[in-house]
Backbone and ligand atoms as CSV (ligand in chain L), in Angstrom:
chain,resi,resn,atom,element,x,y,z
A,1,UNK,N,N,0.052,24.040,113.842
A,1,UNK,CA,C,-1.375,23.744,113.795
A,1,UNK,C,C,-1.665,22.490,114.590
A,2,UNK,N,N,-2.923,22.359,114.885
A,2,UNK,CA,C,-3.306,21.339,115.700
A,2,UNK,C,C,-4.044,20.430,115.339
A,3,UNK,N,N,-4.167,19.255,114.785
A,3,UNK,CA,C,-5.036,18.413,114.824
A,3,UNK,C,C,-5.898,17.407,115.641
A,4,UNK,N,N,-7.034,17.831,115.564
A,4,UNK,CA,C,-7.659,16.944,116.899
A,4,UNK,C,C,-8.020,15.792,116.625
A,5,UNK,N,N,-8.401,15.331,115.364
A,5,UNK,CA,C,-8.585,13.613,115.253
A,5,UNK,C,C,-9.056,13.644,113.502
A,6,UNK,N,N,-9.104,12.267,113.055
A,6,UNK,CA,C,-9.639,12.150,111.728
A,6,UNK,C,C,-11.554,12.489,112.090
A,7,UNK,N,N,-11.834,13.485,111.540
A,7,UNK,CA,C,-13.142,14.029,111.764
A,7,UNK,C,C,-14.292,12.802,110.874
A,8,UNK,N,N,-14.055,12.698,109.479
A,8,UNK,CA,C,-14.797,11.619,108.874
A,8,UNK,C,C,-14.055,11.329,107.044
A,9,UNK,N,N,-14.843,9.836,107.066
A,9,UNK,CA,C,-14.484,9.732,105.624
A,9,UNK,C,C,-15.004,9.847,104.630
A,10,UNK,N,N,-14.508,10.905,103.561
A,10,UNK,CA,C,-15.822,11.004,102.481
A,10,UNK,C,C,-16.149,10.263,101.425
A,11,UNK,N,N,-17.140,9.427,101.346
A,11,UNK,CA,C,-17.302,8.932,100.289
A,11,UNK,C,C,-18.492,8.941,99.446
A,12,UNK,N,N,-17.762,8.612,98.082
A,12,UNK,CA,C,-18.783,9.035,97.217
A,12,UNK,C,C,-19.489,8.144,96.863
A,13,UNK,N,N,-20.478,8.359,96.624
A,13,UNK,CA,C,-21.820,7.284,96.541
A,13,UNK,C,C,-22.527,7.370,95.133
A,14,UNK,N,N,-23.197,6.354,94.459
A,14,UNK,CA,C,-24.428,7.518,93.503
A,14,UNK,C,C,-25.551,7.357,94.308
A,15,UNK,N,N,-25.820,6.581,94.500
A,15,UNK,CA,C,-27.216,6.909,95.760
A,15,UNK,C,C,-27.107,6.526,97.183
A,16,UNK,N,N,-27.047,7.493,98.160
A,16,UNK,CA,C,-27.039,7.215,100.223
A,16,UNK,C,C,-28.217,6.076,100.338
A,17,UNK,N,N,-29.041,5.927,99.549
A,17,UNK,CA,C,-30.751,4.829,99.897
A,17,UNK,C,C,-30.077,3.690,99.364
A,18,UNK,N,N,-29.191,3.447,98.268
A,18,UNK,CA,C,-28.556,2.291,97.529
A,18,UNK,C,C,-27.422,2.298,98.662
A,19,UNK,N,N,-26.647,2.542,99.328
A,19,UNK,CA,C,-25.727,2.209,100.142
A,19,UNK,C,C,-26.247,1.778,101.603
A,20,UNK,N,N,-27.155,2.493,102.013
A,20,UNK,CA,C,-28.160,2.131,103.482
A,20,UNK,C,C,-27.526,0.854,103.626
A,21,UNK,N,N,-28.167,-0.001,102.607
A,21,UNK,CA,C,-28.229,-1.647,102.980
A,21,UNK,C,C,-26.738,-2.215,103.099
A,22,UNK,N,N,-25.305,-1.311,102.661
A,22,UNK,CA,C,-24.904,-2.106,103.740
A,22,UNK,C,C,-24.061,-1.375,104.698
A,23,UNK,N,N,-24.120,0.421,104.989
A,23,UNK,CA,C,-23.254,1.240,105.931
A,23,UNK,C,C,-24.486,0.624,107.297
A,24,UNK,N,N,-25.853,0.486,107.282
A,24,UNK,CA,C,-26.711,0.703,108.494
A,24,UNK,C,C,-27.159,-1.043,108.210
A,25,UNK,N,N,-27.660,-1.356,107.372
A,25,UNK,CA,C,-28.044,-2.737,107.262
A,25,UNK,C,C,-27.180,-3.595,107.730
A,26,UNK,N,N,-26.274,-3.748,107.113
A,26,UNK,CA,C,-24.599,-4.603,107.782
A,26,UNK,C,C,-23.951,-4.457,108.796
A,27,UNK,N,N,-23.529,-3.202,108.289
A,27,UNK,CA,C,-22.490,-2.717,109.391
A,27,UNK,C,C,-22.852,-2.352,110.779
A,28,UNK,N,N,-24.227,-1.909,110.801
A,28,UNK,CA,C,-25.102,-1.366,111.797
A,28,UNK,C,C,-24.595,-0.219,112.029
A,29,UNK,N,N,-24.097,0.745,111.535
A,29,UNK,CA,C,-24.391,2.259,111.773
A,29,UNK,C,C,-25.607,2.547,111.759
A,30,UNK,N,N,-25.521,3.921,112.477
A,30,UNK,CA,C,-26.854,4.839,112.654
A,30,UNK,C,C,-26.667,6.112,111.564
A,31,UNK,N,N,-27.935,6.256,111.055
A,31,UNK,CA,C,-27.617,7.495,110.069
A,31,UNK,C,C,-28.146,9.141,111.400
A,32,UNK,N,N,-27.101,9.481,111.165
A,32,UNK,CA,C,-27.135,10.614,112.194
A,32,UNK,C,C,-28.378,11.669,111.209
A,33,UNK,N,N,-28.104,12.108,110.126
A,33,UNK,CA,C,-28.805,12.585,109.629
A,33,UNK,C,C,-28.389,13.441,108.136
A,34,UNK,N,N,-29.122,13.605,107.306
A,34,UNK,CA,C,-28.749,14.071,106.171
A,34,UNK,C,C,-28.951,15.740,105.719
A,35,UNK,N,N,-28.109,16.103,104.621
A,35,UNK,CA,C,-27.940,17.609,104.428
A,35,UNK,C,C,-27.421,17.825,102.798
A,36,UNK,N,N,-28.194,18.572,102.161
A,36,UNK,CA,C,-27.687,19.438,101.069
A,36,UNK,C,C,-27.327,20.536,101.006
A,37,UNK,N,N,-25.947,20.397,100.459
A,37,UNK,CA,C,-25.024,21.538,100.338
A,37,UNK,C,C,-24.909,22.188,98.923
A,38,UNK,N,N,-25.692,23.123,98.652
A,38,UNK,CA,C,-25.970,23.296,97.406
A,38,UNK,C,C,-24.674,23.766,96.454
A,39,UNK,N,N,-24.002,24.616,97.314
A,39,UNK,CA,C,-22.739,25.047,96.874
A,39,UNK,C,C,-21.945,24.303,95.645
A,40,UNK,N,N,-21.653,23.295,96.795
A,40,UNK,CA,C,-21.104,21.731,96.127
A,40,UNK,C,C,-21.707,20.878,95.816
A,41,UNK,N,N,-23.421,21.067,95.393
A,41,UNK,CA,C,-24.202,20.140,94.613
A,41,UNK,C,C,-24.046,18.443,95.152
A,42,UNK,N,N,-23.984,18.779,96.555
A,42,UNK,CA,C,-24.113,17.520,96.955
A,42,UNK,C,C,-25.232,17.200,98.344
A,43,UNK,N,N,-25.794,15.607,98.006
A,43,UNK,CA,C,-26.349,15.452,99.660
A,43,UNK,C,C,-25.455,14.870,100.372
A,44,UNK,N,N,-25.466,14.934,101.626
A,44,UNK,CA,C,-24.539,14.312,102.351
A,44,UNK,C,C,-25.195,13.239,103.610
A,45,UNK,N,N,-24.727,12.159,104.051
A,45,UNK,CA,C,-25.508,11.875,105.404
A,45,UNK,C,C,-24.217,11.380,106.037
A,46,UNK,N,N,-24.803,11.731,107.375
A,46,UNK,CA,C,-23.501,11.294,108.389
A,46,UNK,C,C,-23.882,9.976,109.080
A,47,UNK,N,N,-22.783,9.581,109.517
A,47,UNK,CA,C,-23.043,7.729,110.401
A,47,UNK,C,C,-22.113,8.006,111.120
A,48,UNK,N,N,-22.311,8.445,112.106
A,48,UNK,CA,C,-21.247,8.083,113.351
A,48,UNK,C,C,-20.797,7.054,114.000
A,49,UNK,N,N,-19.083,7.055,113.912
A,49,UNK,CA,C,-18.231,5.760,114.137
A,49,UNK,C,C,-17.263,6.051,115.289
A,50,UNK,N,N,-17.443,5.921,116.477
A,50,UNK,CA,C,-17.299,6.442,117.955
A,50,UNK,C,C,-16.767,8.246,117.311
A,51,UNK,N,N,-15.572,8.398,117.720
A,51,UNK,CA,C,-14.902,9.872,117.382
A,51,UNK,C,C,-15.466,10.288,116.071
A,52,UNK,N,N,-15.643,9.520,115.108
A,52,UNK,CA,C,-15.573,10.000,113.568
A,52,UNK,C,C,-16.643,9.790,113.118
A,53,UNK,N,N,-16.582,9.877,111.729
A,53,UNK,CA,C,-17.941,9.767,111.007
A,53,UNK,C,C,-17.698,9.151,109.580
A,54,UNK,N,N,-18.906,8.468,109.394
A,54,UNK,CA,C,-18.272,7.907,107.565
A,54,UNK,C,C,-19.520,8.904,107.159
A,55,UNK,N,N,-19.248,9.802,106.056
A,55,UNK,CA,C,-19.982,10.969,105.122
A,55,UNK,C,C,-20.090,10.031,103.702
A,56,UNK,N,N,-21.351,9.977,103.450
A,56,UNK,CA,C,-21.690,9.734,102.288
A,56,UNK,C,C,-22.007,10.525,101.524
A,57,UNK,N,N,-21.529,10.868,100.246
A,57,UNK,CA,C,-21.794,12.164,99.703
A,57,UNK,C,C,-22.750,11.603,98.058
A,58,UNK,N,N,-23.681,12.096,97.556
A,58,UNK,CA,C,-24.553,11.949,96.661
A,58,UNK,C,C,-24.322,13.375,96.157
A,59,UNK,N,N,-24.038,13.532,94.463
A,59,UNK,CA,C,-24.062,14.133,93.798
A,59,UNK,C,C,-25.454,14.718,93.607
A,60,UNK,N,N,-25.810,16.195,93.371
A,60,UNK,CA,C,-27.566,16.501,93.244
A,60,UNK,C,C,-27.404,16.598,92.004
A,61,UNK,N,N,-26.372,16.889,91.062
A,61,UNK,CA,C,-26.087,17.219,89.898
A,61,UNK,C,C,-25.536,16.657,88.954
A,62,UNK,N,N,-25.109,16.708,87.768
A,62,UNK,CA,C,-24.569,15.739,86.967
A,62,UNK,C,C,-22.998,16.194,86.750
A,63,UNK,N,N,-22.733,17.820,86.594
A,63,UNK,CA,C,-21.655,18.284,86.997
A,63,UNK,C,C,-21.307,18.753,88.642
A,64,UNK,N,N,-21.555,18.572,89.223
A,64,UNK,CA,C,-20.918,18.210,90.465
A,64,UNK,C,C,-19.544,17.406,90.695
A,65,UNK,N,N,-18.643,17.866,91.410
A,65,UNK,CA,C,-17.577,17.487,91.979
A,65,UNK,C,C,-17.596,16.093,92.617
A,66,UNK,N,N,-19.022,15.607,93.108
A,66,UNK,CA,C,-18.714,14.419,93.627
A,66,UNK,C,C,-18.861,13.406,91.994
A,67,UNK,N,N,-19.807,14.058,91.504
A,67,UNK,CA,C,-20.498,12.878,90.091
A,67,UNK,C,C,-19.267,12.865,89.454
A,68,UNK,N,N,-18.526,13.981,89.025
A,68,UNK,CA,C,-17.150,14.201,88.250
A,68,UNK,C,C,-16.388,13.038,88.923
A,69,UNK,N,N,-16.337,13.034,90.230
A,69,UNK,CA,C,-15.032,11.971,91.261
A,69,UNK,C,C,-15.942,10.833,90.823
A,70,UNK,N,N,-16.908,10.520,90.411
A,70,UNK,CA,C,-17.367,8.967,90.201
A,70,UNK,C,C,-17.437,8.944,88.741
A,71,UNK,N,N,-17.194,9.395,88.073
A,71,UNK,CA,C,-17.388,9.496,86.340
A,71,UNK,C,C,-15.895,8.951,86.284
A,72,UNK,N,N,-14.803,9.663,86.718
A,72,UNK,CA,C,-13.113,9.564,86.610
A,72,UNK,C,C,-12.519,7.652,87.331
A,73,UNK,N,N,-12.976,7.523,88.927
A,73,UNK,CA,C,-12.422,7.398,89.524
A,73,UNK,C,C,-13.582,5.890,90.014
A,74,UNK,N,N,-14.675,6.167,89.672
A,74,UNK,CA,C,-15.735,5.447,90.474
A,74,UNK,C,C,-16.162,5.486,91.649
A,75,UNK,N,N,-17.176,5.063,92.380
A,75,UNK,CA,C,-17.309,5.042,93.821
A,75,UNK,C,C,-16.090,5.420,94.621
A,76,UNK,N,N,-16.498,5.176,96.054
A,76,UNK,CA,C,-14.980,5.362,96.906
A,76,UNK,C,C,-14.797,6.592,97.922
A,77,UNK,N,N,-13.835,5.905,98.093
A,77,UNK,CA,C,-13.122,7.248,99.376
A,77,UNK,C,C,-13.047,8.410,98.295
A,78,UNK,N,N,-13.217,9.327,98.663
A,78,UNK,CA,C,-13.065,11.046,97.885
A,78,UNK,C,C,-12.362,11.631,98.422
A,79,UNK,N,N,-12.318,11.930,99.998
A,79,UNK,CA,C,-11.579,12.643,100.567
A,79,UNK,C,C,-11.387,12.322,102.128
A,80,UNK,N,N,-9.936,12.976,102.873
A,80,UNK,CA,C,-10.273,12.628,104.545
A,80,UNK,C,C,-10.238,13.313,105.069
A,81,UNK,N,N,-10.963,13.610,105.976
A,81,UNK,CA,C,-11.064,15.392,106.784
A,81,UNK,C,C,-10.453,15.321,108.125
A,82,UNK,N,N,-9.578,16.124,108.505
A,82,UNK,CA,C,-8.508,16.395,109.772
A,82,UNK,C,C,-9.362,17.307,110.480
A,83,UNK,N,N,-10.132,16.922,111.335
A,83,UNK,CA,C,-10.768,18.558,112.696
A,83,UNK,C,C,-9.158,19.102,112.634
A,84,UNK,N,N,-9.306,19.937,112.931
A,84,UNK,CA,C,-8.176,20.892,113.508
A,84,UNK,C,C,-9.051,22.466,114.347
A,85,UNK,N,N,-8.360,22.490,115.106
A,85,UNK,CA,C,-8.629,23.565,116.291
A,85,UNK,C,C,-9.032,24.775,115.403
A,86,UNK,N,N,-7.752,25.271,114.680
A,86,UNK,CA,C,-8.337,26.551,114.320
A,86,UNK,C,C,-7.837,26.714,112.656
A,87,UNK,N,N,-9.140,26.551,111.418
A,87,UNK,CA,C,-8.386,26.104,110.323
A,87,UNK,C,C,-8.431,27.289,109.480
A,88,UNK,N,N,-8.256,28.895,110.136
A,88,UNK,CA,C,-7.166,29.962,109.019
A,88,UNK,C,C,-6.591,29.953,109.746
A,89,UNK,N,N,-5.630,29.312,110.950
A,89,UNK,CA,C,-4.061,29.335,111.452
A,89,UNK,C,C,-3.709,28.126,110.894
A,90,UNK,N,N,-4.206,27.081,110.309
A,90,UNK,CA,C,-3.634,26.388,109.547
A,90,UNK,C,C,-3.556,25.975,108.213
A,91,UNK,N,N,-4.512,27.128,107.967
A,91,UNK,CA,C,-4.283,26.813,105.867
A,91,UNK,C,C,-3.214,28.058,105.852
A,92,UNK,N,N,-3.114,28.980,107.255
A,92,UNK,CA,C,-1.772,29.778,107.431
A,92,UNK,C,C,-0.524,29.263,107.146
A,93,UNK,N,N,-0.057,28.424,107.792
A,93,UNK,CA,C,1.122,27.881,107.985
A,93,UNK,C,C,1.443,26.243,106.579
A,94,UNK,N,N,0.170,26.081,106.569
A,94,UNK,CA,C,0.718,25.158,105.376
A,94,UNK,C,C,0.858,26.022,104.435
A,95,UNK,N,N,0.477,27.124,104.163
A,95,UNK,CA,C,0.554,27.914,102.934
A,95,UNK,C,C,1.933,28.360,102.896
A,96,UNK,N,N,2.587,28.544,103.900
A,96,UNK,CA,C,3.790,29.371,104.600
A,96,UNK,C,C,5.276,27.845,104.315
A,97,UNK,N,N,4.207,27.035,104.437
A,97,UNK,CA,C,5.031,25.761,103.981
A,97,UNK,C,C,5.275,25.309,102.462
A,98,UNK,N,N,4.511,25.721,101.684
A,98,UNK,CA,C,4.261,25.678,100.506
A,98,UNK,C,C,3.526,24.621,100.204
A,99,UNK,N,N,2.413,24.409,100.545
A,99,UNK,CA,C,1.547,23.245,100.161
A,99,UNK,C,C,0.548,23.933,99.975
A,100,UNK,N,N,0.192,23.360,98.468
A,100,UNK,CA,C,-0.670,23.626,97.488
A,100,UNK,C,C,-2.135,23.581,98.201
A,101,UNK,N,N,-3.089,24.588,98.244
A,101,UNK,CA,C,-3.932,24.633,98.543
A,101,UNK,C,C,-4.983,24.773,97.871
A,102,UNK,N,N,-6.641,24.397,97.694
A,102,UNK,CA,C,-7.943,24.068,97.125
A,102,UNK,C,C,-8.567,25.453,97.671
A,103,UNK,N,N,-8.606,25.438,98.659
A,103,UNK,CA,C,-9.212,26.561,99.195
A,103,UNK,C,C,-8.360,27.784,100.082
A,104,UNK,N,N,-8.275,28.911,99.533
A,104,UNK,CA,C,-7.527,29.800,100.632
A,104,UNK,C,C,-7.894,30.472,101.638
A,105,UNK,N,N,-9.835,30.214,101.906
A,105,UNK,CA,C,-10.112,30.478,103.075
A,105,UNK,C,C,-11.271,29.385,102.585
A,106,UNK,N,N,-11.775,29.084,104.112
A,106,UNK,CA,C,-12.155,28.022,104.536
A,106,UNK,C,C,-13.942,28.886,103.997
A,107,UNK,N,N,-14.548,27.351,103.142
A,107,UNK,CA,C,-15.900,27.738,103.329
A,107,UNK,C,C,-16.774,26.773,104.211
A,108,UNK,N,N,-18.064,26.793,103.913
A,108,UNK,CA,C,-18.741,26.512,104.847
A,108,UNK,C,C,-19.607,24.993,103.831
A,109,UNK,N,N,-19.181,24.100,105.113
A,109,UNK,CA,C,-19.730,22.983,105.106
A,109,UNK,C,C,-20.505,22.351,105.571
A,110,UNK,N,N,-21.034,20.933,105.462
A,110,UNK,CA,C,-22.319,20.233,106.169
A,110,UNK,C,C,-22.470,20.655,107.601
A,111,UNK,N,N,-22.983,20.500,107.859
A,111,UNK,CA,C,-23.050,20.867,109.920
A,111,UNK,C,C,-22.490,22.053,110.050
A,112,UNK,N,N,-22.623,23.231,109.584
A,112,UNK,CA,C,-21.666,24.400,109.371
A,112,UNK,C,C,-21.145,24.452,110.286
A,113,UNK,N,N,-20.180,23.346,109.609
A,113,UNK,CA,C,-18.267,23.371,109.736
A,113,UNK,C,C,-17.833,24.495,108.857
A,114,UNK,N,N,-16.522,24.649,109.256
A,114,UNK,CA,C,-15.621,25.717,108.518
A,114,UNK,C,C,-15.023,24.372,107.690
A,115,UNK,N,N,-14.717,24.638,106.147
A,115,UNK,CA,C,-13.660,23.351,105.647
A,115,UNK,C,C,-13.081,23.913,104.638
A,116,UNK,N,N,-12.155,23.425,104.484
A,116,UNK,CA,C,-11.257,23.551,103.083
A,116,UNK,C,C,-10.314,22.223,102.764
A,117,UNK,N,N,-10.219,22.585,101.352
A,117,UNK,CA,C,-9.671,21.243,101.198
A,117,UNK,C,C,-8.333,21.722,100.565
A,118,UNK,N,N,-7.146,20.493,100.465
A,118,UNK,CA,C,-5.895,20.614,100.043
A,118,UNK,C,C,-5.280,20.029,98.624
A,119,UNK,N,N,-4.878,20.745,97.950
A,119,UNK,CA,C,-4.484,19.818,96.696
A,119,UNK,C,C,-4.041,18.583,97.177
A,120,UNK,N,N,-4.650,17.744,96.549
A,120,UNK,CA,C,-3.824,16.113,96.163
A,120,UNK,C,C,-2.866,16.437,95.364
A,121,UNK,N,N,-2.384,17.156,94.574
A,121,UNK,CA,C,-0.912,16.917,94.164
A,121,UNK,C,C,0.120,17.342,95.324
A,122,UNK,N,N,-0.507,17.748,96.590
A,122,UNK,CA,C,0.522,18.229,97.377
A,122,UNK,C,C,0.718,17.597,98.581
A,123,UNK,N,N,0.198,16.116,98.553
A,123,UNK,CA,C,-0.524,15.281,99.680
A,123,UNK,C,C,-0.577,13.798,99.579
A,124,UNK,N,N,0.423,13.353,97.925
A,124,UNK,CA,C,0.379,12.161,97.854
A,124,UNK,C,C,-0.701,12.016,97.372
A,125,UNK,N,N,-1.748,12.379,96.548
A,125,UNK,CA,C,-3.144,11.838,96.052
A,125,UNK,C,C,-3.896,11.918,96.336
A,126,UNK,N,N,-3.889,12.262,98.136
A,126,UNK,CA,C,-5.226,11.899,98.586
A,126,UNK,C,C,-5.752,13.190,98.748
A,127,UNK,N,N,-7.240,13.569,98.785
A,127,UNK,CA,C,-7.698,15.116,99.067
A,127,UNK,C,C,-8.084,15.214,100.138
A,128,UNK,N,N,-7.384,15.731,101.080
A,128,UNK,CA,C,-7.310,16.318,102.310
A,128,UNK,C,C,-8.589,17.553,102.392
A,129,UNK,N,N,-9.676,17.141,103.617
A,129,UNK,CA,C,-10.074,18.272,103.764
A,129,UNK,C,C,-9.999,18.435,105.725
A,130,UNK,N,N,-9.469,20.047,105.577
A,130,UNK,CA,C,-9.514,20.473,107.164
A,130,UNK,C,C,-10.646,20.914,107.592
A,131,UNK,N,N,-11.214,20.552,108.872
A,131,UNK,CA,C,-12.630,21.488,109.081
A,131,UNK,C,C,-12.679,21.231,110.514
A,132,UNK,N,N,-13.016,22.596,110.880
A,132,UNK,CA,C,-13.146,22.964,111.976
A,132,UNK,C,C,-14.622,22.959,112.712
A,133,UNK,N,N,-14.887,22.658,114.050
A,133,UNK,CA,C,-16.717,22.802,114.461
A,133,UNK,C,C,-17.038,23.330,115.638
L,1,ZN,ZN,ZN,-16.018,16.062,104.115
């Protein structure tokens, strides 16, 4: 499989308007623009950081996957997403490797990307998501 670069970092937020002041206020990012993914009960906004992106993710819900990752864990990194060229030849071959997988085919994400994500027990902790664009 191929990886083309760290695509972006996800983090979880409770509110993208409570963080503004310091991803665009401080830091001076630009907010590329925002998206709800109802699926996963989340909003998302992107800030582009030359190649990559920092993803802020806002829970719409109270059971949501991101609110759950801030109830457990608090704010923070959630997850890191790998572009890769083509990602069912590579949830192929990691599967073929035996690494525990979240998703066994790739669904559809913010900017409909293709993504899936990878167990953290099979990754050292961290939750790996692949997505393709
Ligand atoms: Zn992501």
């Amino acid at each position: 499989m191929k990886i083309v670069k760290i695509d972006h970092l996800g983090i979880a937020v409770t509110s993208i308007d409570e963080k503004k002041k310091f991803w665009i206020d401080a830091m001076g990012l630009t907010l590329e623009g925002t998206e709800t993914v109802a699926a996963q009960k989340v909003t998302t906004a992107f800030l582009p950081v030359g190649e990559s992106e920092v993803e802020l993710l806002e829970s719409t819900d109270a059971d949501g996957p991101v609110a759950k990752y801030i109830e457990k864990k608090g704010e923070g990194i959630q997850h890191v997403a790998f572009r890769v060229e083509n990602i069912e030849e590579a949830l192929a071959e990691l599967k073929e490797k035996g690494i525990q997988l979240i998703d066994q085919t790739p669904r559809k994400g913010a900017g409909g990307a293709k993504i899936a994500f990878l167990h953290p027990k099979a990754t050292g902790g961290v939750l790996v998501e692949l997505c393709e664009r």
